[in-house]
C-alpha positions as CSV (number, residue, x, y, z in Angstrom):
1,X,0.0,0.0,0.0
2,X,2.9,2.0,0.8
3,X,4.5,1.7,-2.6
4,X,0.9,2.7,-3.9
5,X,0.8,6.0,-2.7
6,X,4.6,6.6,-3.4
7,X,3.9,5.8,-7.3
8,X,0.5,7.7,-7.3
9,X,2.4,11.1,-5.8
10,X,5.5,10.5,-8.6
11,X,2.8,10.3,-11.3
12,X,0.9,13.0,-10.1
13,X,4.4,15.5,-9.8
14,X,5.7,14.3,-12.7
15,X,2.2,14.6,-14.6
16,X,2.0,18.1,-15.2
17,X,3.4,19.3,-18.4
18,X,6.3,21.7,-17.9
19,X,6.2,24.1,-21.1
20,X,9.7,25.8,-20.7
21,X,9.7,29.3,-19.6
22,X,11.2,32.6,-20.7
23,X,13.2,34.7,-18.4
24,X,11.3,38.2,-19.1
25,X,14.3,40.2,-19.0
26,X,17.7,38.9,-19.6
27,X,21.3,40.5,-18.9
28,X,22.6,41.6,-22.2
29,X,18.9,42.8,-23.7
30,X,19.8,46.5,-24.0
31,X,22.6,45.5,-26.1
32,X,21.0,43.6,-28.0
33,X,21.2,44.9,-32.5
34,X,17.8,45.3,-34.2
35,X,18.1,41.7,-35.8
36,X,19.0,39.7,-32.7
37,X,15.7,41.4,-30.8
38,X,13.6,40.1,-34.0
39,X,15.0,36.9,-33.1
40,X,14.2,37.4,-29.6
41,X,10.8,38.2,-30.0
42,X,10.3,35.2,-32.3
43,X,11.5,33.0,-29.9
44,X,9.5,34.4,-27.2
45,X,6.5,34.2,-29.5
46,X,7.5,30.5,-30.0
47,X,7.6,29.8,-26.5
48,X,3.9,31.2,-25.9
49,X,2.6,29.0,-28.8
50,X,4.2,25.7,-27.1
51,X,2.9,27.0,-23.5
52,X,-0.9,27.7,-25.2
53,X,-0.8,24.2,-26.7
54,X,-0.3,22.3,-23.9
55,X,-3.6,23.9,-22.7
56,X,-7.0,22.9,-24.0
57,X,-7.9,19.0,-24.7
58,X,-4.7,17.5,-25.5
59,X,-4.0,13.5,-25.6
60,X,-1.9,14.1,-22.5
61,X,-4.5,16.0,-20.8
62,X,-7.6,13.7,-21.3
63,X,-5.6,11.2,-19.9
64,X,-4.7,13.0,-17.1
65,X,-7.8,14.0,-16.1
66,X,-9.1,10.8,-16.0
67,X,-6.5,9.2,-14.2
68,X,-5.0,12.1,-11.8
69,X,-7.3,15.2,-12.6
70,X,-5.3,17.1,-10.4
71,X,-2.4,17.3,-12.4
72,X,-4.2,19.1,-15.3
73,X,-4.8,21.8,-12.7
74,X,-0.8,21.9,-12.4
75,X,-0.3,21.8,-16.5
76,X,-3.0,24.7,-16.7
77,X,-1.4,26.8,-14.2
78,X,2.1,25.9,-15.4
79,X,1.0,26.5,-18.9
80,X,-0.5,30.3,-18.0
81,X,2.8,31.0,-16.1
82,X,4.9,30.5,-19.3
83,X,2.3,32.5,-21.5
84,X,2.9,35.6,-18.8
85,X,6.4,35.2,-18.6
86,X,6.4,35.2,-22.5
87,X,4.3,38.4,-22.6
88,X,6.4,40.4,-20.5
89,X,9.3,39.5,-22.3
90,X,7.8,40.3,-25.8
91,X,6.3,44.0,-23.6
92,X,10.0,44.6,-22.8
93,X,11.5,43.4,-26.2
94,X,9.1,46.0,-27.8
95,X,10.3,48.5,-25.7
96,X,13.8,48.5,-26.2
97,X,12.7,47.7,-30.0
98,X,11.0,51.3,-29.6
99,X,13.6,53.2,-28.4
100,X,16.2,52.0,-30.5
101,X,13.9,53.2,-33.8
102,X,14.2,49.5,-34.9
103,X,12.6,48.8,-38.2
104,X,10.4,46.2,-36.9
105,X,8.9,48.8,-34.6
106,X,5.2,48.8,-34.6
């Protein structure tokens, strides 16, 4: 019974999807050329889109939910986490895009 529990708590940690998350600001940003903060924000942007698919009704989360529905809780919030952490960086991207007259400016 002991061993029960112990394998239902390491399925339920290790059930949550872990979308990998931006830092929103990073050392070197403000020196950063026009070109490499395109690629920054297309990265970031990336990042997002993987975080936004792991939410919704994925193969991974049906299951979970019907085995350990607490876990989808964990990928949703894990999920949202990454999305906000992309955002910011993408705000603060923009920024320094702005004040450096970039050409991708909007």
């Amino acid at each position: 019974m002991k061993y029960f529990i112990l394998v239902l708590f390491v399925l339920l940690f290790a059930g949550c999807a872990n979308p990998t998350m931006v830092q929103s600001i990073q050392n070197g940003d403000y020196g950063l050329t026009c070109e490499e903060i395109a690629i920054e924000i297309a990265e970031a942007n990336r990042l997002k889109q993987e975080a936004a698919s792991k939410k919704g009704f994925t193969g991974g989360n049906v299951a979970r939910s019907i085995f350990l529905w607490p876990t989808v809780l964990g990928t949703y919030s894990n999920a949202n986490q990454a999305i906000n952490a992309a955002d910011i960086r993408l705000s603060h991207l923009a920024k320094i895009q702005h004040d450096m007259n970039c050409k991708g400016d909007k």
